[in-house]
C-alpha positions as CSV (number, residue, x, y, z in Angstrom):
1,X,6.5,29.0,4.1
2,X,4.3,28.3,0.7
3,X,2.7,31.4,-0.2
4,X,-0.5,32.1,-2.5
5,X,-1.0,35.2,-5.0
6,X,-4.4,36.7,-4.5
7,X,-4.4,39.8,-6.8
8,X,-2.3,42.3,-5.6
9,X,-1.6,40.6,-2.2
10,X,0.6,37.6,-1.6
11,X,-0.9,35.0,1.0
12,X,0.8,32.8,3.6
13,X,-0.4,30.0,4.6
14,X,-0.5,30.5,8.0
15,X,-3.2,33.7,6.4
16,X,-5.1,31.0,4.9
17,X,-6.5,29.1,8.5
18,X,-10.5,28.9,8.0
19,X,-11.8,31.3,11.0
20,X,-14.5,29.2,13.0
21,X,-18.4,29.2,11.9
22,X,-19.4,29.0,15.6
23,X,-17.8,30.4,18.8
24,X,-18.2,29.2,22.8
25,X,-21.8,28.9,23.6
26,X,-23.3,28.6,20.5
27,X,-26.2,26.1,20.6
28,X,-26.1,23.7,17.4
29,X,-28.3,21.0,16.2
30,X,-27.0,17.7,14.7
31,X,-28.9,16.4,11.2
32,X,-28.8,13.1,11.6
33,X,-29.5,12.3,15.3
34,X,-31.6,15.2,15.7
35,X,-30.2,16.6,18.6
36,X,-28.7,19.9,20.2
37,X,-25.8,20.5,21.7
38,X,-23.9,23.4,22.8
39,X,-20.1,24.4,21.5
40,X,-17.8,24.6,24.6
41,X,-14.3,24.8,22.9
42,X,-13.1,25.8,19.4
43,X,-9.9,25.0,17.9
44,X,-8.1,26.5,15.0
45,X,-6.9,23.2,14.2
46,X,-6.7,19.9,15.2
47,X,-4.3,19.7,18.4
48,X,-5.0,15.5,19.2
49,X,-2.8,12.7,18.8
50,X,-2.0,10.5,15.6
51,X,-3.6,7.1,17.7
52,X,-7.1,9.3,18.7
53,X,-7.6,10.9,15.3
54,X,-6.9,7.2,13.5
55,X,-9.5,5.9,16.3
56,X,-12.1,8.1,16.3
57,X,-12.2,10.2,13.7
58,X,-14.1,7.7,11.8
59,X,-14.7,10.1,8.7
60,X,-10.7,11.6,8.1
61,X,-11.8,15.4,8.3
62,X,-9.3,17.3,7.6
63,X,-6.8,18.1,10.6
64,X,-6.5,21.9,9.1
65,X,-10.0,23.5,9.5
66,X,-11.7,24.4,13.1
67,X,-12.6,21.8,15.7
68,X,-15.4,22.0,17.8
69,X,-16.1,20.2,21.2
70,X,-19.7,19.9,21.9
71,X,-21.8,18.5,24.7
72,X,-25.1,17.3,23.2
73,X,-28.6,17.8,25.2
74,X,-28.5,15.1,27.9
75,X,-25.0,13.5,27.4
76,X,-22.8,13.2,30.0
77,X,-19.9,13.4,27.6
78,X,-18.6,15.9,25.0
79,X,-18.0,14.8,21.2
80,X,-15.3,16.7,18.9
81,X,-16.0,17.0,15.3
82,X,-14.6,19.3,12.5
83,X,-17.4,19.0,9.8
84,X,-19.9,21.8,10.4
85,X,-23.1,21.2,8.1
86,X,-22.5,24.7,5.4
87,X,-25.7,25.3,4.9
88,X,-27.5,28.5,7.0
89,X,-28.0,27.9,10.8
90,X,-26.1,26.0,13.3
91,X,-25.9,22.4,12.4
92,X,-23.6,19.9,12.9
Protein backbone atom coordinates (compact mmCIF):
# COMPACT_ATOMS: atom_id res chain seq x y z
CA UNK A 1 0.00 0.00 0.00
CA UNK A 2 1.45 3.62 -1.16
CA UNK A 3 2.33 5.44 1.92
CA UNK A 4 2.86 9.34 2.50
CA UNK A 5 5.56 11.03 4.91
CA UNK A 6 3.95 13.69 7.00
CA UNK A 7 6.78 14.83 9.43
CA UNK A 8 7.58 12.39 11.80
CA UNK A 9 4.56 10.03 10.83
CA UNK A 10 4.32 7.89 7.80
CA UNK A 11 0.70 7.84 6.16
CA UNK A 12 -1.29 5.04 4.48
CA UNK A 13 -3.52 5.61 2.16
CA UNK A 14 -6.21 3.93 3.52
CA UNK A 15 -5.26 7.03 6.62
CA UNK A 16 -5.77 9.48 4.03
CA UNK A 17 -9.91 8.83 3.24
CA UNK A 18 -11.60 12.50 3.62
CA UNK A 19 -13.95 12.03 6.84
CA UNK A 20 -17.53 13.32 5.76
CA UNK A 21 -18.61 17.27 6.09
CA UNK A 22 -22.16 16.25 7.03
CA UNK A 23 -23.63 13.21 8.85
CA UNK A 24 -27.37 11.48 8.73
CA UNK A 25 -29.93 14.19 9.26
CA UNK A 26 -28.21 17.05 8.42
CA UNK A 27 -30.41 19.45 6.51
CA UNK A 28 -28.51 21.10 3.40
CA UNK A 29 -29.30 23.62 0.87
CA UNK A 30 -28.45 23.37 -2.86
CA UNK A 31 -26.86 26.73 -4.61
CA UNK A 32 -28.10 26.52 -7.70
CA UNK A 33 -31.76 25.20 -7.42
CA UNK A 34 -32.24 26.75 -4.28
CA UNK A 35 -33.53 24.05 -2.47
CA UNK A 36 -33.16 21.92 0.90
CA UNK A 37 -32.82 18.62 1.38
CA UNK A 38 -31.93 16.39 4.13
CA UNK A 39 -28.71 13.85 4.13
CA UNK A 40 -30.03 10.22 4.74
CA UNK A 41 -26.85 8.12 3.99
CA UNK A 42 -23.13 8.86 3.88
CA UNK A 43 -20.50 6.90 2.20
CA UNK A 44 -16.84 6.84 2.66
CA UNK A 45 -16.56 6.36 -0.93
CA UNK A 46 -18.23 5.66 -3.90
CA UNK A 47 -19.75 1.98 -3.65
CA UNK A 48 -21.96 2.14 -7.39
CA UNK A 49 -21.40 0.56 -10.46
CA UNK A 50 -19.04 1.48 -13.53
CA UNK A 51 -22.49 1.84 -15.97
CA UNK A 52 -24.46 4.29 -13.08
CA UNK A 53 -21.38 6.46 -12.28
CA UNK A 54 -20.70 6.82 -16.40
CA UNK A 55 -24.60 7.68 -16.48
CA UNK A 56 -25.26 9.77 -14.03
CA UNK A 57 -22.54 11.22 -12.63
CA UNK A 58 -22.65 13.84 -15.12
CA UNK A 59 -19.68 15.97 -13.53
CA UNK A 60 -16.84 12.82 -12.83
CA UNK A 61 -16.39 13.64 -9.00
CA UNK A 62 -14.07 11.79 -7.73
CA UNK A 63 -15.05 8.10 -6.66
CA UNK A 64 -12.56 8.55 -3.41
CA UNK A 65 -14.10 11.36 -1.24
CA UNK A 66 -17.70 11.00 0.71
CA UNK A 67 -21.04 10.43 -0.96
CA UNK A 68 -24.06 11.72 0.23
CA UNK A 69 -27.68 10.65 -0.55
CA UNK A 70 -30.14 13.26 -0.14
CA UNK A 71 -33.88 13.66 -0.44
CA UNK A 72 -34.63 17.30 -1.39
CA UNK A 73 -37.82 19.21 0.11
CA UNK A 74 -40.77 17.76 -1.86
CA UNK A 75 -39.09 15.05 -4.02
CA UNK A 76 -40.27 11.82 -4.06
CA UNK A 77 -36.85 10.62 -4.91
CA UNK A 78 -33.33 10.78 -3.38
CA UNK A 79 -30.23 12.22 -5.45
CA UNK A 80 -26.46 11.15 -4.66
CA UNK A 81 -23.77 13.61 -5.06
CA UNK A 82 -20.07 13.79 -3.85
CA UNK A 83 -19.35 17.55 -4.32
CA UNK A 84 -20.19 19.40 -1.16
CA UNK A 85 -20.03 23.31 -1.71
CA UNK A 86 -16.54 24.17 0.85
CA UNK A 87 -17.52 27.13 1.86
CA UNK A 88 -19.22 27.59 5.73
CA UNK A 89 -22.70 26.10 6.15
CA UNK A 90 -24.48 23.20 4.59
CA UNK A 91 -24.57 23.48 0.94
CA UNK A 92 -24.62 21.29 -1.70
Amino acid sequence: MPSHRAGAFELSDRDMVARPKFHVGRIVHHRRFDCQGVVIDVAPEFGGSDGWYDSVARTYPGCDQPWYRIVADGAEQETCVARMASGAGSDW
